[in-house]
Structures are given as C-alpha cells and as structure tokens.
C-alpha positions in Angstrom: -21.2 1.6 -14.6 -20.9 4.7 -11.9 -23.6 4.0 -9.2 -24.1 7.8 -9.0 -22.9 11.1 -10.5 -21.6 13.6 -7.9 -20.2 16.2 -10.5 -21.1 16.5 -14.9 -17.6 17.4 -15.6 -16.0 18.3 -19.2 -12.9 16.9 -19.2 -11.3 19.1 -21.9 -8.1 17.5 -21.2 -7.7 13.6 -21.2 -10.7 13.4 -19.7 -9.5 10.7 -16.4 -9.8 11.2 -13.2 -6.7 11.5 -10.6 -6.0 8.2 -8.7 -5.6 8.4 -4.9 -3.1 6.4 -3.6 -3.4 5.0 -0.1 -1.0 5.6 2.6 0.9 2.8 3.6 1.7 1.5 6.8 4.9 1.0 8.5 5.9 -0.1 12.3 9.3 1.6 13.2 10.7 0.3 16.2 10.3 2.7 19.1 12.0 2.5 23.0 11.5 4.9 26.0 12.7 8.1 24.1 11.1 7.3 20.5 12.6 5.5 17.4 16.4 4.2 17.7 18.5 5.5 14.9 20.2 2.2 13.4 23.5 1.6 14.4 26.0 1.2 10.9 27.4 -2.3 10.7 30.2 -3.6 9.6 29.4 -5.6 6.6 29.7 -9.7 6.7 32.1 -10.3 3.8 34.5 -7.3 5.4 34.6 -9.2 8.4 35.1 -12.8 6.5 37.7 -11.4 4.5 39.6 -9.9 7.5 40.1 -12.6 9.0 40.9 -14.5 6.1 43.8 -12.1 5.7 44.9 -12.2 9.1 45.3 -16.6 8.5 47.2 -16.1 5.3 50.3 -13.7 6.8 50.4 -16.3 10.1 50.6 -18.9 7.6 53.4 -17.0 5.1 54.7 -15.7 8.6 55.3 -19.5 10.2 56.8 -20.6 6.6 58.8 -17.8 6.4 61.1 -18.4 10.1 61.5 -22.3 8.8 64.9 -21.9 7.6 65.8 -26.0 8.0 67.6 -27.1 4.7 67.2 -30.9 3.7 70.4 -32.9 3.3 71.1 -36.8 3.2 73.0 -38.3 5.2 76.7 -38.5 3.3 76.1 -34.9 3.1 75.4 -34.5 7.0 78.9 -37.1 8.2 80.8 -34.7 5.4 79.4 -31.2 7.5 80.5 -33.1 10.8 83.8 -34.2 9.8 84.4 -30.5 8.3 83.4 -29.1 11.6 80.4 -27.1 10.4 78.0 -28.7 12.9 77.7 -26.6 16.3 78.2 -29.1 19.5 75.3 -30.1 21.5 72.5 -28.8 18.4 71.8 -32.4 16.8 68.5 -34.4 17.7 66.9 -37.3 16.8 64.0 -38.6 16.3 62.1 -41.5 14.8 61.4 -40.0 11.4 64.4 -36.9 10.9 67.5 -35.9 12.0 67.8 -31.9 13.1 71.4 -30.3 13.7 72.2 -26.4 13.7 75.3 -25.0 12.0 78.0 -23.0 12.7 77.9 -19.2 11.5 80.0 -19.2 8.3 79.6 -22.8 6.9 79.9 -22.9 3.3 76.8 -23.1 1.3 74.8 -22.3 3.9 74.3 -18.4 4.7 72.7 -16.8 7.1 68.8 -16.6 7.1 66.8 -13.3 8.8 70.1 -13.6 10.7 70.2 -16.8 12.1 72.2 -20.1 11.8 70.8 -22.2 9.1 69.8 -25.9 10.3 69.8 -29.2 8.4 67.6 -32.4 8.7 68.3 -35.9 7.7 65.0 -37.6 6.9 65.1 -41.2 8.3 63.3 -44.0 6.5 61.2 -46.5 8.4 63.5 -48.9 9.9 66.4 -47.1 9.9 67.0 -45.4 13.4 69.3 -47.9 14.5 71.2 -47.3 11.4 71.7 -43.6 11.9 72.1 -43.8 15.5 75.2 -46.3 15.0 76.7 -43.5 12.4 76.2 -40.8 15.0 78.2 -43.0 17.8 80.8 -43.9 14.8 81.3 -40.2 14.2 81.8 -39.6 17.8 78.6 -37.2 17.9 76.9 -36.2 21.0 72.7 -36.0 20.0 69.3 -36.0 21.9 66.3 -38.2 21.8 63.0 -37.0 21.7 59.6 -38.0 20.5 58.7 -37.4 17.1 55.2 -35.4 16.7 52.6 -37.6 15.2 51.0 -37.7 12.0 48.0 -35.9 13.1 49.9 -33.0 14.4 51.8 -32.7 11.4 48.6 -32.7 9.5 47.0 -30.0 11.8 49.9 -27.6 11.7 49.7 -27.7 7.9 46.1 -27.4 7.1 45.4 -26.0 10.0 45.3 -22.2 8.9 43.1 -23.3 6.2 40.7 -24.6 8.4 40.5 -21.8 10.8 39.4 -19.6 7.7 36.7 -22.1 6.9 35.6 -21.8 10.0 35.3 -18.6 10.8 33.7 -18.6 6.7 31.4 -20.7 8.1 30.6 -18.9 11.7 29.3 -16.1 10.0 27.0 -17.4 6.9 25.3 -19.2 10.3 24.7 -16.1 12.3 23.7 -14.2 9.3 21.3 -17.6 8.7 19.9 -17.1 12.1 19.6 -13.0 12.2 17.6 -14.0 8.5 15.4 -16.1 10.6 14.4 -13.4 12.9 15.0 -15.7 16.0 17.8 -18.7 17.3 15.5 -20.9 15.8 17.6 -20.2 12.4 16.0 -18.7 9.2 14.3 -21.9 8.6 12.7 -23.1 11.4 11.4 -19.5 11.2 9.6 -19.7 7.7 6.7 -21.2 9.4 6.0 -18.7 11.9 3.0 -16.4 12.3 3.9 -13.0 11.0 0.7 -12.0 13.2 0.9 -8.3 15.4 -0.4 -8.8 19.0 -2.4 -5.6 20.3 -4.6 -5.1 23.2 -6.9 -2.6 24.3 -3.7 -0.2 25.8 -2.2 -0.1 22.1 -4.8 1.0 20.7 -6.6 4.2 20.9 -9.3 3.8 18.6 -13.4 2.8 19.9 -16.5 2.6 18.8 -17.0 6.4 19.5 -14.9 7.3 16.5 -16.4 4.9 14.1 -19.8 6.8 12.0 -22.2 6.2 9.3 -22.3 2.6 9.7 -24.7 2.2 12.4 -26.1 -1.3 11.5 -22.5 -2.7 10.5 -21.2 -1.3 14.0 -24.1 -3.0 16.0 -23.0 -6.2 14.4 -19.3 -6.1 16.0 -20.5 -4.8 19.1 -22.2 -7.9 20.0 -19.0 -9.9 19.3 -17.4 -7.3 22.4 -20.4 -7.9 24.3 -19.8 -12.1 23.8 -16.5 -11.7 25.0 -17.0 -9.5 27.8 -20.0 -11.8 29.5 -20.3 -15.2 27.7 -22.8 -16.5 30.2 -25.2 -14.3 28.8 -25.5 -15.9 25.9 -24.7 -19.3 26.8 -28.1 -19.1 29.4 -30.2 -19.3 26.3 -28.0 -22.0 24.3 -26.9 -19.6 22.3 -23.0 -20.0 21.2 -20.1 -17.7 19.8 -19.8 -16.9 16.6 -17.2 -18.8 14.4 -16.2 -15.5 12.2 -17.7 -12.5 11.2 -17.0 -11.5 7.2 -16.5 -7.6 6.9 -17.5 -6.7 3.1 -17.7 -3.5 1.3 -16.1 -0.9 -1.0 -12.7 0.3 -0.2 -12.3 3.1 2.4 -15.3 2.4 3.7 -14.3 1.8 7.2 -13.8 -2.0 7.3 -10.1 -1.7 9.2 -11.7 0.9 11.5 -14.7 -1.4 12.8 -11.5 -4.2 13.6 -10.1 -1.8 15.4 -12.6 0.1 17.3 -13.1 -3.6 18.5 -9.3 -4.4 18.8 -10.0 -0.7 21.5 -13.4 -1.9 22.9 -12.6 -5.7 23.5 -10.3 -6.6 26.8 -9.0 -9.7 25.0 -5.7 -10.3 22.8 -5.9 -9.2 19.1 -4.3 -10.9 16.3 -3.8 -9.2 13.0 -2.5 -10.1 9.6 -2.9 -9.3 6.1 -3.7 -11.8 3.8 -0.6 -11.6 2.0 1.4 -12.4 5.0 0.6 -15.9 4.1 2.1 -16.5 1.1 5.2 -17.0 0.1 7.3 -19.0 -2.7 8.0 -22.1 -0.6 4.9 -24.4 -1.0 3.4 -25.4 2.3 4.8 -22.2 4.6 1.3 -21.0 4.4 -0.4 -23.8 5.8 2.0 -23.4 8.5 1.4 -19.9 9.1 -2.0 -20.6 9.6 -1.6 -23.7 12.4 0.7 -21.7 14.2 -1.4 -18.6 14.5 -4.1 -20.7 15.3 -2.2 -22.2 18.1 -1.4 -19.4 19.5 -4.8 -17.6 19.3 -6.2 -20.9 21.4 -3.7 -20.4 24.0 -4.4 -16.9 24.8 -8.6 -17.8 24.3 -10.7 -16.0 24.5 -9.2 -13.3 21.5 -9.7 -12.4 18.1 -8.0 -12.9 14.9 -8.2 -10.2 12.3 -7.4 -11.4 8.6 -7.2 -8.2 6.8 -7.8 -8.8 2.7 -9.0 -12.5 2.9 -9.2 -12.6 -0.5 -5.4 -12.5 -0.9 -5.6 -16.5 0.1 -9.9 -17.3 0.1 -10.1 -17.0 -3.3 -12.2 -19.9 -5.1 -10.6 -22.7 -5.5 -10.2 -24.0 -9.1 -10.5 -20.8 -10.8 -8.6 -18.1 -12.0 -6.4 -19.9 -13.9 -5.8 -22.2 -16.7 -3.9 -24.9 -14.1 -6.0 -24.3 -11.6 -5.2 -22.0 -9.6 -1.9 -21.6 -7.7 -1.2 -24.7 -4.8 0.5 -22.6 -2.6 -2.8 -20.4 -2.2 -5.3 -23.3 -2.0 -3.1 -25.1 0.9 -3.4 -22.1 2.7 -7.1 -21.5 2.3 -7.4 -25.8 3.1 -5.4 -24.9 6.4 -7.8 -22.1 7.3 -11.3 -23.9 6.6 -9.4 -26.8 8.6 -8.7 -25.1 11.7 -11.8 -22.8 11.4 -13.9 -25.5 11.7 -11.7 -27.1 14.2 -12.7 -25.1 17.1 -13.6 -26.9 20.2 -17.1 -25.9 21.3 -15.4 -23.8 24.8 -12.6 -22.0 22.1 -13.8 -18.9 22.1 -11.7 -17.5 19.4 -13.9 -15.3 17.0 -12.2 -15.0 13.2 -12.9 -11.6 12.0 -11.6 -11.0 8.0 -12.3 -7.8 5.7 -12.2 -8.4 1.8 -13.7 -5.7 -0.8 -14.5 -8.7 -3.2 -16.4 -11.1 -1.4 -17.6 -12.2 -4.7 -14.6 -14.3 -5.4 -14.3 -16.1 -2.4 -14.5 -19.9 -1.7 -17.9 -20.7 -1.1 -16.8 -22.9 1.6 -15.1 -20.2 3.6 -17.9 -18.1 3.6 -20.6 -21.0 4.9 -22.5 -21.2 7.8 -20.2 -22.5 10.7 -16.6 -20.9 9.5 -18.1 -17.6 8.9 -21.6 -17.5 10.4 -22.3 -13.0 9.6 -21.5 -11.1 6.3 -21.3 -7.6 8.1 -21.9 -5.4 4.9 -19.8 -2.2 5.4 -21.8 0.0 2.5 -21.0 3.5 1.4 -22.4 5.9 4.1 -25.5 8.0 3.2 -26.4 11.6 3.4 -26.7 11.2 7.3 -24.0 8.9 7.5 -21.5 11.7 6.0 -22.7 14.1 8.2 -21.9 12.2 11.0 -18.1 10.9 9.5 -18.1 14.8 8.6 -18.5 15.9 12.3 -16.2 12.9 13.9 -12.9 14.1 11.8 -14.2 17.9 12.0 -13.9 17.0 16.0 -10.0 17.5 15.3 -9.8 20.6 13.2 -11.2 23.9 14.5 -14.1 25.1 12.2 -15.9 28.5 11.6 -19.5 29.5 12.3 -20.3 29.0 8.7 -19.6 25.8 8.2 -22.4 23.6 7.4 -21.8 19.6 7.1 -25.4 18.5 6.3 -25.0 20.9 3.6 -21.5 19.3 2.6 -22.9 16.1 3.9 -25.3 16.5 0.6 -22.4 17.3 -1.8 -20.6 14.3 -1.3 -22.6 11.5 -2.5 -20.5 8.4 -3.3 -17.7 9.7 -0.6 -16.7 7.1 1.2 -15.4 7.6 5.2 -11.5 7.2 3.5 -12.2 10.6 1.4 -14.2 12.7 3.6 -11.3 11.9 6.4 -9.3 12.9 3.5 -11.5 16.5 2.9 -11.2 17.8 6.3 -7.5 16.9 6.4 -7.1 19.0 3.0 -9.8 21.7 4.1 -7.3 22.0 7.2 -4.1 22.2 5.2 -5.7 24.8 2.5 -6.8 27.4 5.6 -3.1 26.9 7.3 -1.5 27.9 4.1 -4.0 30.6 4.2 -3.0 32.1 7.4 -6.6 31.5 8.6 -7.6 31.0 12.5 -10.5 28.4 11.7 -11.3 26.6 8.4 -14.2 28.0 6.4 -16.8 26.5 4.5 -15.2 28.2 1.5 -12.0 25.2 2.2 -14.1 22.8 2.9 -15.6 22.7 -1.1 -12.4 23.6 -2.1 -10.9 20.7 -0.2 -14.2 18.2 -1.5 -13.3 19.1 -5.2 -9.4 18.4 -4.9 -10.3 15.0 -3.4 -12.1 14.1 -6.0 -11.1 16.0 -8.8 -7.7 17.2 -8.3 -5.5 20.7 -7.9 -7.5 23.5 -9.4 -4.5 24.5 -11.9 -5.5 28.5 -11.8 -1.8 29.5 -13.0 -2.4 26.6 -16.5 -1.7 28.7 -19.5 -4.8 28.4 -21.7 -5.2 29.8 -25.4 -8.2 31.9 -25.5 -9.9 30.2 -28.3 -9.8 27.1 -26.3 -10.5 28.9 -23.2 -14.3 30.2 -25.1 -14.7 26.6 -26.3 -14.9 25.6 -22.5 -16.9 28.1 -21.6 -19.7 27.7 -24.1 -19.2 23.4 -23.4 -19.2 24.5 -19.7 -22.5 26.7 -20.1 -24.2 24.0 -22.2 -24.0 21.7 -19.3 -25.5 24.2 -16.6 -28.4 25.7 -18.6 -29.2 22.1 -19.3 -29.6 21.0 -15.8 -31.4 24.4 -14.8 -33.6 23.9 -17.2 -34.8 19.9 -16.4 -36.7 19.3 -13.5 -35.8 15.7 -13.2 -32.0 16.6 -12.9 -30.0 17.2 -9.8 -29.6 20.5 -9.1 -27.1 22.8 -10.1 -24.3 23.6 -7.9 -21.3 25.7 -9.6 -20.0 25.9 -12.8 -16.2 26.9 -13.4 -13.9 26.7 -16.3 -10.8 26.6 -13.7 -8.6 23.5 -15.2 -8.5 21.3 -12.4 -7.1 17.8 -12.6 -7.0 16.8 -15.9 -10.3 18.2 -17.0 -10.3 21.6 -18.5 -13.6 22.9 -17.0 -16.2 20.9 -14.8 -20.1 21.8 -13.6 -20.9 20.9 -10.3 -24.5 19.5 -8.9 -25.7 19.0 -5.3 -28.1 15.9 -5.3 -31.1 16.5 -2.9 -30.9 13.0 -1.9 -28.9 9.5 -2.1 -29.9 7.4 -4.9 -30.6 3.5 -4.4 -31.6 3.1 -7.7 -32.1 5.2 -11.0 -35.2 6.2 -12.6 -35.9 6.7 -16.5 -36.9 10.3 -16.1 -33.6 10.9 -14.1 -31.4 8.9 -16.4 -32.9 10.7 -19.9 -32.4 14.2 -18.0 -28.8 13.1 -17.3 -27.9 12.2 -20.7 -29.7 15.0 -21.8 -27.4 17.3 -19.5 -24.2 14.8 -20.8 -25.1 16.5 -24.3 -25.2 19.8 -24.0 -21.8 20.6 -23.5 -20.7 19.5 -27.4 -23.9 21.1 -28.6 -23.4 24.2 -26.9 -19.3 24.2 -27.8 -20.1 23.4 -31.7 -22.8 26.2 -32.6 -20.4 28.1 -31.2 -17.0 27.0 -32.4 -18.6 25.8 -35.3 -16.1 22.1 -34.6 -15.7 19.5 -32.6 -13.2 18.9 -30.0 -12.2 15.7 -27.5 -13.0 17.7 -24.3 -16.6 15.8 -24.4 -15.1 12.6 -24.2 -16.3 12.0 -20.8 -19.8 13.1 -21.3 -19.9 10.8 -24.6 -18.7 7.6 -22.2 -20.3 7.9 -19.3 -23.9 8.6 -22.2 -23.1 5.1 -23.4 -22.8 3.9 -20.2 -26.0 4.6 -19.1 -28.0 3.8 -22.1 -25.9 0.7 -22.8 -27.7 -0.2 -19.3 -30.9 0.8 -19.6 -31.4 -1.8 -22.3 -28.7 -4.7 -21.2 -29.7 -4.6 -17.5 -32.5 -2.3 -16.7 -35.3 -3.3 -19.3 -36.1 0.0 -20.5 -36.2 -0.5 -23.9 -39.3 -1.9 -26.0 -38.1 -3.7 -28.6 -35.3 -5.4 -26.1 -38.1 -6.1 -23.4 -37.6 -7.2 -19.7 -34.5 -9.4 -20.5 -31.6 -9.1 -19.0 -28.5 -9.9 -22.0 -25.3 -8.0 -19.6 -24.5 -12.1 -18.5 -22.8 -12.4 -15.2 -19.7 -11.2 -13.8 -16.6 -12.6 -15.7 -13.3 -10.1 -14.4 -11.9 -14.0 -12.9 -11.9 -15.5 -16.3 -8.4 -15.4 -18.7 -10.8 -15.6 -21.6 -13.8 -13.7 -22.3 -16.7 -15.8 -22.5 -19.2 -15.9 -25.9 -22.0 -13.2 -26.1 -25.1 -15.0 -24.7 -27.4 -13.9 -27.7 -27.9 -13.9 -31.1 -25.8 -11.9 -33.7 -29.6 -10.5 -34.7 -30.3 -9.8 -30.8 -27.1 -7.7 -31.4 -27.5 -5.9 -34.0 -30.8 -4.8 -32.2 -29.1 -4.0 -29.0 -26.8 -1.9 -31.3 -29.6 -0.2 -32.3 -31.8 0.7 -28.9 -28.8 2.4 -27.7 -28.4 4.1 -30.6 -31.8 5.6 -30.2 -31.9 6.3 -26.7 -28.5 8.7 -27.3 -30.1 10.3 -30.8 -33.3 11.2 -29.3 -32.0 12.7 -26.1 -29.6 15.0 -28.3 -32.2 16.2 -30.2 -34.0 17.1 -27.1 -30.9 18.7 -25.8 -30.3 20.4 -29.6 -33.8 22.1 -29.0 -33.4 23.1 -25.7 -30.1 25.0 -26.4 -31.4 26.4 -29.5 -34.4 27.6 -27.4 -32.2 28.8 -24.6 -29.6 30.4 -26.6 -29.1 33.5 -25.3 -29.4 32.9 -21.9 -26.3 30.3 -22.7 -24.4 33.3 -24.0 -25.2 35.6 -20.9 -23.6 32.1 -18.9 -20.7 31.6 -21.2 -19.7 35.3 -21.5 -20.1 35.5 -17.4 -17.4 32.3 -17.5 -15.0 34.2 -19.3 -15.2 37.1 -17.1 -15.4 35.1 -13.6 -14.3 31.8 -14.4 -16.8 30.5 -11.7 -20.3 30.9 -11.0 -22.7 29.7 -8.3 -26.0 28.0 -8.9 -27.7 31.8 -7.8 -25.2 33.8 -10.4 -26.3 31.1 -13.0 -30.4 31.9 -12.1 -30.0 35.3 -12.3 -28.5 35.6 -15.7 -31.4 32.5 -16.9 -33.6 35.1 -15.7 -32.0 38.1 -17.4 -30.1 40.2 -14.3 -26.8 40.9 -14.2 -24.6 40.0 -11.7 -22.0 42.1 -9.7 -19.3 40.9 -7.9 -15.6 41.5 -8.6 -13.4 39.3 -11.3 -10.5 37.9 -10.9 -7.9 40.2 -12.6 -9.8 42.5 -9.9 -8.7 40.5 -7.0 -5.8 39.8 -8.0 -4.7 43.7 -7.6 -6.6 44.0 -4.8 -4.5 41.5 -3.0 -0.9 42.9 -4.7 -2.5 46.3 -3.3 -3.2 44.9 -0.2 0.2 43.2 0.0 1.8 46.5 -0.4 0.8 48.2 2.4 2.2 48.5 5.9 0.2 46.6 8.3 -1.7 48.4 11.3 -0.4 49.4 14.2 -3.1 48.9 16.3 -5.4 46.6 15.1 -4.9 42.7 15.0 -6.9 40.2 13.2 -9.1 39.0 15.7 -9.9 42.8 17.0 -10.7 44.1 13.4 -13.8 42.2 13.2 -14.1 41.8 9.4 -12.4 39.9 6.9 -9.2 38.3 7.9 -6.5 40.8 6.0 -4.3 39.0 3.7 -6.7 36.2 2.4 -7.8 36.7 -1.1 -11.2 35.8 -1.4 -12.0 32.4 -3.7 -13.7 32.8 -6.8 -15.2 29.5 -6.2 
C-alpha cells in the first residue's frame, strides 16, 4: 500500500514503473599519480609447464650422452684378448667394471662420435674374482669408489623431483597471494575484511547532511562523547553501546556514518554485513572477534556495520531448518562481543538496516544497541533543505524555486532528489545552457521518478485520442474535488512505460489519510476509463494502474483503517508475514470474507458512479481539455482552468516549435551579439512544452 501519491498517472503501456538501480561501489588502488594500470602476468600453469619442459630435455639430454653398452664378463676377456680395449681406460669398482674401446671394434660403432664403452656388472662378493682375471689377463685398471645407493637413486629420480618441486613452489605462492597476506590463504579466511578511515579520508560532515535534523542530533552526541568523555562521565552517565540507524532506502543512513566517520577524530571501521558470511561455517564468527580486537586496540573508534540485517536476522526463522548456522554463529559472535565491552572500551557499534523489523530481538536490546536512530523520509522542509545542499554544486537560475520543487516531491527520498539535480544538471548541459532552469529541474523530477519522456515513440492516432480523453478524465476530476491535491500538469507525452500521466502538487506531507481525501482519490483513479470509454466507446488496459492502486486503497480502508460499517473498527490485514515460506491461514471466517468482498466492492461502485456523474456533468469542458492534449500534448494546471472556465488558450504547439527551432537552426549566427549580451532567451534552446 503507497504511503502517498505524488503523480495519478495512466499507464497506457504496461503500466510499471522504471526501477532505479543503485550505483555501486568500488575501491581502485591509487598511488602518488592516481590508479596503477595492472601489470600483465605471466600465467601460473605457463610457468609450471616451462619448467617442466626444461627437466624433461636435461633428463632425455643426460640419457642421450650415456653411450656405455652392458657385457659379461667372457665377453669383456674375449674384447681384451682381441685388442679392442684401449690401454689405461678400464676401472673398477665395487659393483661394475667400465673400459673404453678402441675406434673400429667390431659390433660396436661409434656413438655422437665417440668411442663406445663397456661395463661388467659385478655381483656381491665377486671383486676379488674379477680383479684376479684382470691381473691373469695382464690388464692395467684403476680403483675408485663406487657412488652409493642414494646417489644412484638421486641422479635417477632426481629430474622428477625437481618438477615436483617447482609444481609445488607455485600452487604455494599462488596459495598465499589467495590469502591476501604470508599468512597463506587460510590463515587469512578469518580476517576482518573491515576499511580503516579517519577524519583526513573523508570529506564528508555534518554540514552536508539535511532533512534529518532529529536523526543528525542523535549521532552528534556520539562525536561529542568521543571528543570529551569527562563530560558525561561527571554525571555517571556512560557511552553508548550502539546506535541502530533504521529507515527506508536512500534515505541518508550511509551519509549520517559518514558525516560522523568526517566529524569524529577517532579510527572508523566499516563493513557490510555481507562481508561476514561466507561458505565455510565458523569464518564469520571469526570475522567478528577479529574486528572486535582490533577496534579495542585502537579505542576509542567506531565500527560501522552497514546492512546488519545481512547477519542480525531472527534467529529460528526464515526457514524450514531453521535458519542457516553459518548466519546465526555470526550474529552469536556479535551479541557476544557486544556485550563484552569492558566498562572504559569506548568502542560505539553503529549499524544501518532498512528492515529493522526482522532483526534478532536480542541485538536490538537495551545494552547492545541502546538508540534506534529513525532515519524517515524527509518532509516538505526537509527537501528543501537536501534541495539546496546538492543545488550548492550546480549553478542555478533566478527562477528556480526549491520550496516550490520542495512541494512536488513528496515521498523523494535524499537518494532521488541528489539524483534530480544531477539529471537537472545533465539535461541544461546538453542544452547548451549557462545555469539550470526551473524548467530542468521538473523535467529532471519526472525522469527520476517516471522515466525518459519518449517524445520521438510512434503512437497511432486512435490510441493517441484514447489517452487524451483518459488523460483529461483524470484532470477535470481533480479540478473539480476540493478534497483532492491539486492539479499540476497534465501531458500525453509517453514517458517510461506509461503512455500519458497527470501530475498533482500536494499542498502539504501527508502522515496519515483521511476518508474525504481517499474517496476524492479514487474518485480521480476513475475518471480516466470513464472519460476514455464514452468516448472510445471500449475499454483498454491503459487504466490498469488506476484500477490497482483503487483496490489498494479501499481494500485498506476496510482491512486496516475501519472505514467501513458493516466491517466495523476491526482490524482483519493480520501481521506482517514476507519472513514466512508458507502463507499463513486467513484470520476470519469464510462469511467475514465474503463480506469483506463485498465493502470493497461498494466503496469502488459508488465512487464510480460519482465520477460517471461528474464527467457526464462536465462533459464539455473534458472535450475543450482533451482536444487541447492533442494539440499541445501538455498543459499546466492554469491552461487546464482556463479551458474549465471556457477561455481559450494561446501559446504555440509543438509542430510550431519544432520549425521554429529548424528555422532557427538555419540561420547564420550573429556577428556581434553573444548570448550573455543579447539579454533574452538563450538562442538555440527550444522551449519545453512541459
């Protein structure tokens, strides 16, 4: 259920509105001249298989010179009585028998040109025996050691251990590079992912931080604390253990942590939430004890848990099982050391979540975290001032007006007007303007929240009268009914995926709704398809929207808001079950049903039958609308009073400014003037319909 409606749109085409994606973060590393480009490396397996390579020719290279043939010993005494054995080349030792031969010998060629050589193996116990023959045959020899069996063993497996080595060497360091530290990949797993900033990194304070005044007090005194603890401590008064940030997305809940990472002179620790986890159990756990530690040693600081809810969910829910282990040891570690602190620790926990609804009840106690800092959406003064601390950074014309913007933004949160200005500033630089204009500033606030005005969509002129008369339905409507906000703009402009939309401009934020205001909306909701059909004569999907959001709100005027009779002051909508896998049972009778079935019913039939006789009633007026629409294709709430009222209105169409500007674009430009010396309109801009 919307807790406000900024614009009645017709969404003639699916009838959804555009997500906004959030801009992500990223941390590039930087030195004294900016970012370092990375330097290309040599992939690990190239290396690995290099060397690998290099092993296997020194191995086939060392086989390849052995040219030693093996012979027994009848075979050697017939070589020396033959004369083949050259003088002085035979040696001895305890397990072979090595001779060289002469260059010729018979049998025995020459190998990559050299002589071949023989060896006698020689059994155990038989040196004596061979050594006799050698002094029979009148042989001169040599004795030397024999190398052992260790050597023997290393110069043939050697090779193949080097490569294992060197295999090994590298899966190590590419272990340790993993681990982000020489502590290996593994000892690393249970390190803090935490980023250290101080009040020189960071260039954002409390000046730059609007529209939540009440919420920024709150932190301040957490600064303060830090700053002069004695002043507390004089009273008994003592730190406080955490402070709970809570509120809608993009309402400035990062921005508070740091405006006070840029106000406090202490160390700040941040991490997300998600840094926690992993898909080893227990690495969490140690996450948390070792940023813990390290926030104690460098007392007093803060700690900044950025989306909590990512590990403080509630325990034992959320699943079938459950819940996940991995998560709930975390969330055990943190209530652990939270409530761990010594009573002289003065490390303040500071965490941000947009569903505080789901946490653990026993994080969010009295004594872990003592404030829930509520971060709401900003009102109408609130914008205005968010509206003039980003406008600080553009330049801006005289007839810009931010309360006036301030008021036709309701429901913006700080994350979309930052956004506005930003596009306000883009749309007058591709404009070739010197300032931006209040003219870019509502274009800008409709793109945010709408989408790209599609002005070059192709659109069949029966469809194109259809969303003109749905488009007029809707603004006579809210003209006409007191209770309903007033009108801003109407346009049939396809923008986003709606094929025309009517614009209001509350005159104040709503805290809560009132019947008279809700039966003039849904009143307003109806007169689009009532207007479209006694013209068309059909239906269409293009009130899609309008017939959701009408069930909306009568569905909660009787479910939640007791205004229905027969119903009473009961509230049947049960509580908030988006953690449960199943849906729960209706809480009431199949007869309470039927007559909640039929309430809503009746609140949608009577207010179109209101809205049927007021269009019927109005009917020409809605034509003079309509029929502007498809000359204009946008009107202003004062074109829209003047045609109620029966005037005409002149001001130039588009087709009429579109060859204006080709006229215009034709043209030499002057000589002598310049833009800022003309004094009129900046030549070159065409002027927005809108």
């Amino acid at each position: 259920m919307p807790d406000e409606v900024l614009l009645m749109s017709s969404d003639q085409g699916q009838g959804s509105n555009p997500k906004k994606s959030k801009p992500g973060r990223q941390n590039e590393p930087s030195g004294p001249g900016g970012p370092q480009p990375n330097r290309p490396r040599r992939p690990l397996m190239t290396w690995v298989i290099l060397f690998a390579l290099v092993a296997l020719v020194w191995v086939v290279a060392v086989g390849s010179n052995d040219t030693t043939t093996q012979v027994d010993l009848n075979e050697f005494k017939t070589l020396v009585e033959n004369k083949d054995v050259e003088l002085g080349s035979v040696s001895v030792s305890a397990i072979e028998l090595l001779a060289t031969l002469k260059e010729g010998t018979t049998g025995y060629p020459l190998e990559n040109g050299e002589p071949a050589r023989v060896s006698v193996e020689i059994a155990a116990g038989g040196l004596p025996f061979v050594l006799a023959e050698l002094k029979g045959l009148g042989i001169a020899f040599e004795m030397h050691k024999s190398d052992s069996t260790w050597m023997q063993l290393l110069i043939g497996f050697g090779p193949i251990l080097l490569v294992f080595i060197i295999i090994w060497f590298f899966i190590l360091r590419s272990m340790q590079n993993a681990g982000g530290g020489p502590g290996g990949m593994l000892s690393n797993f249970g390190k803090s992912r935490h980023r250290v900033q101080t009040k020189d990194t960071v260039k954002v304070s409390f000046r730059d931080v609007a529209g939540v005044q009440e919420a920024k007090e709150e932190v301040q005194e957490l600064v303060t604390f830090l700053k002069d603890p004695k002043r507390f401590q004089r009273l008994g008064g003592r730190i406080p253990r955490g402070v709970l940030l809570e509120g809608l997305p993009g309402c400035g809940k990062t921005l508070l942590a740091k405006a006070i990472a840029g106000e406090a002179d202490v160390p700040f620790f941040s991490i997300s939430g998600s840094d926690f986890v992993e898909m080893f159990v227990g690495v969490g756990a140690s996450r948390v004890r070792d940023l813990f530690k390290q926030a104690k040693e460098n007392c007093p600081c803060i700690i900044f848990l950025d989306e909590i809810d990512a590990v403080g969910r509630r325990r034992g829910g959320g699943s079938a099982t459950g819940g996940h282990d991995e998560r709930e040891q975390t969330l055990n570690a943190i209530l652990v050391e939270m409530d761990g602190f010594d009573a002289t620790d003065q490390v303040i926990v500071v965490a941000a979540t947009n569903r505080a609804d789901v946490l653990d009840p026993a994080l969010t106690r009295p004594g872990r975290f003592d404030r829930t800092v509520s971060v709401p959406l900003p009102d109408l003064e609130g914008r205005a001032q968010i509206l003039a601390v980003h406008a600080r950074k553009v330049k801006t014309g005289p007839d810009v007006d931010l309360v006036r913007l301030g008021r036709g933004t309701p429901m913006f949160s700080g994350a979309d007007l930052a956004a506005m200005i930003n596009e306000a500033a883009i749309i007058a630089t591709m404009a070739d303007k010197d300032f931006v204009e209040m003219s870019d500033l509502e274009e800008a606030r409709d793109k945010v929240r709408w989408g790209r005005a599609r002005r070059s969509h192709k659109v069949e002129e029966e469809d194109r009268v259809a969303t003109a008369y749905h488009e007029a339905g809707h603004a006579v409507v809210q003209s006409l009914l007191e209770d309903a906000d007033p009108l801003h703009k109407v346009t049939i402009i396809p923008r986003g995926n709606a094929g025309g939309a009517t614009f209001s401009l509350p005159e104040k934020d709503r805290h809560g709704y009132g019947r008279k205001y809700i039966e003039a909306t849904l009143r307003v909701l109806c007169g689009g398809r009532i207007a479209e059909e006694k013209k068309t004569g059909d239906t269409s999907s293009g009130a899609s929207m309008d017939i959701k959001m009408a069930t909306q709100y009568a569905r909660a005027m009787v479910l939640e808001w007791g205004m229905s009779d027969r119903v009473g002051f009961v509230n049947y909508s049960g509580s908030d079950h988006r953690e449960m896998m199943i849906m729960p049972e209706k809480e009431y009778s199949d007869e309470t049903a039927k007559v909640i079935d039929e309430e809503i019913r009746k609140i949608v039939d009577a207010a179109y039958d209101e809205c049927t006789r007021l269009v019927d009633t109005h009917w020409e007026q809605l034509v003079a609308v309509a029929e502007a629409l498809l000359k204009y294709e946008t009107l202003s709430c004062d074109d829209v009073d003047k045609l109620m009222r029966g005037e005409r209105i002149e001001k130039p169409t588009v087709a009429e400014l579109l060859s204006a500007e080709a006229a215009k674009s034709t043209l030499p430009p002057p000589a002598t003037k310049t833009k800022k010396d003309s004094g009129g309109d900046l030549p070159g801009i065409m002027p927005s319909p809108a």
